[in-house]
C-alpha positions as CSV (number, residue, x, y, z in Angstrom):
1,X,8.3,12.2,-4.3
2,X,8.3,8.8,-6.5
3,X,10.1,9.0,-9.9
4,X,10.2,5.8,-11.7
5,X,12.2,6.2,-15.1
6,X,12.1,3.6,-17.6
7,X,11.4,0.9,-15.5
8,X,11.0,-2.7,-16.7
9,X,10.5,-5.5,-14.7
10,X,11.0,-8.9,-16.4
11,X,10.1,-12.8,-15.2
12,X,11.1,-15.7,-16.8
13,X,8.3,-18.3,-17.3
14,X,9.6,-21.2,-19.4
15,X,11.1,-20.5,-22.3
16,X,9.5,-17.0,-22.4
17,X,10.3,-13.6,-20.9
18,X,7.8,-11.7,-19.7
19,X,7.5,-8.0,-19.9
20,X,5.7,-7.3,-16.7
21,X,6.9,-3.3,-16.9
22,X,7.8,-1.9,-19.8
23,X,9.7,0.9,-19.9
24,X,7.6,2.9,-17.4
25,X,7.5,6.7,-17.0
26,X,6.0,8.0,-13.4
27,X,6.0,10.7,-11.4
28,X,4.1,10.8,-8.1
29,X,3.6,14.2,-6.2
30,X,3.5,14.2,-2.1
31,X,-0.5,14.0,-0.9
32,X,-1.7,12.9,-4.7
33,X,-4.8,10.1,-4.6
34,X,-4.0,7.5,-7.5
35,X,-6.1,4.9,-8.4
36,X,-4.7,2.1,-10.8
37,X,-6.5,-0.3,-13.1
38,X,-6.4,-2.6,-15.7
39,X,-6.9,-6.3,-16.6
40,X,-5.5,-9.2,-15.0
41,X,-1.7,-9.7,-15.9
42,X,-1.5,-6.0,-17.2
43,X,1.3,-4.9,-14.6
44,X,-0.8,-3.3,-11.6
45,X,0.5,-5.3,-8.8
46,X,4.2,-5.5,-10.0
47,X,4.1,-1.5,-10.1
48,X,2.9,-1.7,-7.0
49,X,5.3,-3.9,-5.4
50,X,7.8,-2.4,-7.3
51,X,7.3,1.3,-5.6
52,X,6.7,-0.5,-2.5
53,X,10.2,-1.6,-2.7
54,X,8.9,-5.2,-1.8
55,X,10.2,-5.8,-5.8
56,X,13.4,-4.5,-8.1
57,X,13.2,-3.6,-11.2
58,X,15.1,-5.3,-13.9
59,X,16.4,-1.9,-16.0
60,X,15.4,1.9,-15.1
61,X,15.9,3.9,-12.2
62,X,13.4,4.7,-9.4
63,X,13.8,7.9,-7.1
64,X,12.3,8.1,-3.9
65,X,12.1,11.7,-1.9
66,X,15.3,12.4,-4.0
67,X,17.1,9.2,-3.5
68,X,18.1,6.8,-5.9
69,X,16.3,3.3,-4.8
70,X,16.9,1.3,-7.7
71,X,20.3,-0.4,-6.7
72,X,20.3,-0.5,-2.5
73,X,21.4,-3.5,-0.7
74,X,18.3,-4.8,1.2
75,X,18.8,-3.7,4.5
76,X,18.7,0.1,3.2
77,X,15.5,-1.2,1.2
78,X,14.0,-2.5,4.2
79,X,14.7,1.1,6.4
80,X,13.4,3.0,3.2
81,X,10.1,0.7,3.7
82,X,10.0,1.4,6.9
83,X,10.4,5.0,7.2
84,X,8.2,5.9,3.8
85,X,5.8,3.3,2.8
86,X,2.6,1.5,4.6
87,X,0.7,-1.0,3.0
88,X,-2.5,-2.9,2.6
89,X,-3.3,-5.8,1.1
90,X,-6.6,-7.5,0.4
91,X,-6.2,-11.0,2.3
92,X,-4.9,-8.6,5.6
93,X,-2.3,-10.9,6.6
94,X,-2.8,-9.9,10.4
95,X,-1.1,-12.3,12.5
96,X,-4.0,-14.7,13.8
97,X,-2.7,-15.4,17.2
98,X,-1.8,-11.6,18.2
99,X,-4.8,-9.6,19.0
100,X,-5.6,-6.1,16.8
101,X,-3.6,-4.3,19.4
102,X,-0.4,-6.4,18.4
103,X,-0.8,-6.2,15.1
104,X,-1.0,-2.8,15.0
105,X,2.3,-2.8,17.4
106,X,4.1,-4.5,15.0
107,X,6.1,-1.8,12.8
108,X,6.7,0.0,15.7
109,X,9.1,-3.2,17.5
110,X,12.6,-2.5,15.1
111,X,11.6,1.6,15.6
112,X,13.4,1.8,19.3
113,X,10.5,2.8,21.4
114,X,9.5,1.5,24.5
115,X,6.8,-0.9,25.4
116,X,4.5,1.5,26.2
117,X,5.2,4.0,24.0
118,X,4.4,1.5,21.1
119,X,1.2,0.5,23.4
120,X,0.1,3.8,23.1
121,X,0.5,4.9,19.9
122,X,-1.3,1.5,18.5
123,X,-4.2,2.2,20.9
124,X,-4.1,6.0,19.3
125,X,-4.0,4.9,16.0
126,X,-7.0,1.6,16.5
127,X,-8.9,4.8,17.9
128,X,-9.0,7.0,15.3
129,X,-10.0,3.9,12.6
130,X,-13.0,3.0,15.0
131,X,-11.7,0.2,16.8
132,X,-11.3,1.4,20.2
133,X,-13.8,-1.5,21.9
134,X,-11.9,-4.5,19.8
135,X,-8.4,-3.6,20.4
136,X,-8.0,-7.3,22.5
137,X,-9.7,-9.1,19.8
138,X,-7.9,-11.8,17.6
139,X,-8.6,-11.9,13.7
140,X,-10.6,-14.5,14.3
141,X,-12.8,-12.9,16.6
142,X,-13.0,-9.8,13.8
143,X,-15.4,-9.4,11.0
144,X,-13.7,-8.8,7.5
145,X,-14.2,-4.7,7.6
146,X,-12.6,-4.9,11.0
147,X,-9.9,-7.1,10.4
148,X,-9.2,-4.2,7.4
149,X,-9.0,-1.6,9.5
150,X,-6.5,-3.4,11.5
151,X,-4.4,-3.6,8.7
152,X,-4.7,-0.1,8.1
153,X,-3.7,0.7,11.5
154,X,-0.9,-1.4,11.0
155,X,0.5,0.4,8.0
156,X,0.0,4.1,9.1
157,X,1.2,3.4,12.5
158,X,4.8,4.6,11.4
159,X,3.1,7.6,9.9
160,X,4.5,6.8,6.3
161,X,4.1,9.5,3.9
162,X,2.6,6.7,1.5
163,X,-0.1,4.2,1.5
164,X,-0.4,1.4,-1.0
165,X,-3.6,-0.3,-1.1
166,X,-4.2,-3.6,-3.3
167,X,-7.4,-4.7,-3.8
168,X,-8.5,-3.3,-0.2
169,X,-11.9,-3.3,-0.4
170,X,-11.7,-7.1,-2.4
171,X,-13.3,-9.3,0.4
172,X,-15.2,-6.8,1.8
173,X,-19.2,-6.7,1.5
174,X,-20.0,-3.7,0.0
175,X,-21.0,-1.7,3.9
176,X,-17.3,-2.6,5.4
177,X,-15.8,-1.7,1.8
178,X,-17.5,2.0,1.7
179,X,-16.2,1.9,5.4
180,X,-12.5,1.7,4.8
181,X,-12.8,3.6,1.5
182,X,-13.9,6.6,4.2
183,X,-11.0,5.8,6.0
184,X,-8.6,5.4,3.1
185,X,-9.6,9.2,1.8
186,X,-9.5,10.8,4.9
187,X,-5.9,9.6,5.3
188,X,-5.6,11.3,2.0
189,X,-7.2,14.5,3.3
190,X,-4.4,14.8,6.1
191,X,-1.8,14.6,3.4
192,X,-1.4,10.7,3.3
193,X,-0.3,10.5,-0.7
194,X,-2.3,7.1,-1.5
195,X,-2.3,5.0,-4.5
196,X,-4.9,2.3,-5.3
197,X,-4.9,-1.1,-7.1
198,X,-8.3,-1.9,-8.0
199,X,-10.8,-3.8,-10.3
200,X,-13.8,-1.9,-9.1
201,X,-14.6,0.9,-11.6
202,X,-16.6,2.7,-8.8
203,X,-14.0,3.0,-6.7
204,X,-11.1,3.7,-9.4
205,X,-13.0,7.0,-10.3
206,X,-13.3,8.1,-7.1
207,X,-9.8,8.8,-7.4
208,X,-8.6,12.2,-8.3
209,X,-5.8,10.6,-10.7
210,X,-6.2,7.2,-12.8
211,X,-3.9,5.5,-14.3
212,X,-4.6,2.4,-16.6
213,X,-2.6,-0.4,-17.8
214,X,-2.3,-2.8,-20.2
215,X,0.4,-5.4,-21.1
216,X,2.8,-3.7,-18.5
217,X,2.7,-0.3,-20.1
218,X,0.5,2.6,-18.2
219,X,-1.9,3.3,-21.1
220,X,-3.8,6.4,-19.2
221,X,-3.3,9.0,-17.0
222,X,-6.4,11.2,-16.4
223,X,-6.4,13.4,-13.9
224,X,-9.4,15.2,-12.1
């Protein structure tokens, strides 16, 4: 499903060049539940990015479903984002003055369907992550575990076949964190293939694959 092939990602700062990938080899399977760590600086985030599409990779080739994503124009990026990829993030970046129900309808504006139908499927999908009673609630008006679950109904509302997840339990308390974890693996369960940036060991090894990394290279690859 995700193919990355010598990928290196380079930034200039100063006088320097900075190997933020280097030279990385991955392969991703449909359904697969990845967890990624590493120190600060070693790479995590750009990978992430990277097969997010939100990021292009200065040498190497990445394959997505088949397709060779390395080189599109950005409007193909963007409809490859679209149809495949959902993500969340550990500051949410909800929009403060739409309420959950907006949020969630979001993704679903540029997909052709009507005001209803999007009103319905974002009601569907705030049901099934426990929000049913706050769907009219602004951020504000949300505690942090809530305002996560928003964001998760914001990126599986397109029903991606990926879910990216950096940092997502980051600002959470540890009761709202074990709360979208449970959500996060049962998306996994119904065939959701999710991959995980994280510095909490606890939840990296709950993970059925790990990978680690270090100065831009993946270092580790265990799998359960």
């Amino acid at each position: 499903m995700m193919l990355l092939e010598q990928i290196c990602r380079d930034f200039q700062v100063g006088d320097q060049i900075v190997h933020a990938l280097d030279h990385v080899d991955l392969s991703i399977a449909a359904g697969e539940y990845i967890s990624v760590m590493g120190p600060s600086g070693s790479g995590k985030s750009t990978l992430l990015n990277l097969l997010g599409l939100l990021d292009r990779s200065t040498s190497g080739t990445y394959w997505l479903n088949g397709k060779d994503v390395s080189r599109l124009p950005d409007n193909e990026l963007a409809e490859q984002r679209q149809l495949n990829i959902g993500f969340i993030f550990q500051s949410f970046h909800l929009i403060p003055r739409l309420s959950a129900l907006e949020n969630v309808e979001l993704p679903l504006v540029l997909s052709g369907e009507t005001p209803k139908q999007r009103r319905e499927r974002a009601r569907e999908v705030l049901d099934a992550v426990g929000l049913t009673a706050r769907v009219d609630h602004r951020p504000d008006q949300l505690s942090g575990g809530e305002r996560q679950r928003v964001a998760i109904g914001r990126a599986i509302v397109m029903k991606p076949s990926v879910l990216l997840a950096d940092e997502p339990t980051g600002n959470l308390d540890s009761r709202s964190g074990q709360e979208v974890v449970d959500i996060l693996e049962s998306l996994n369960r119904d065939g959701i293939c999710l991959l995980v940036v994280t510095h909490d060991a606890e939840l990296g090894q709950r993970a059925r694959r790990r990978l680690a990394m270090h100065d831009g290279k993946i270092v580790g690859d265990v799998r359960q």
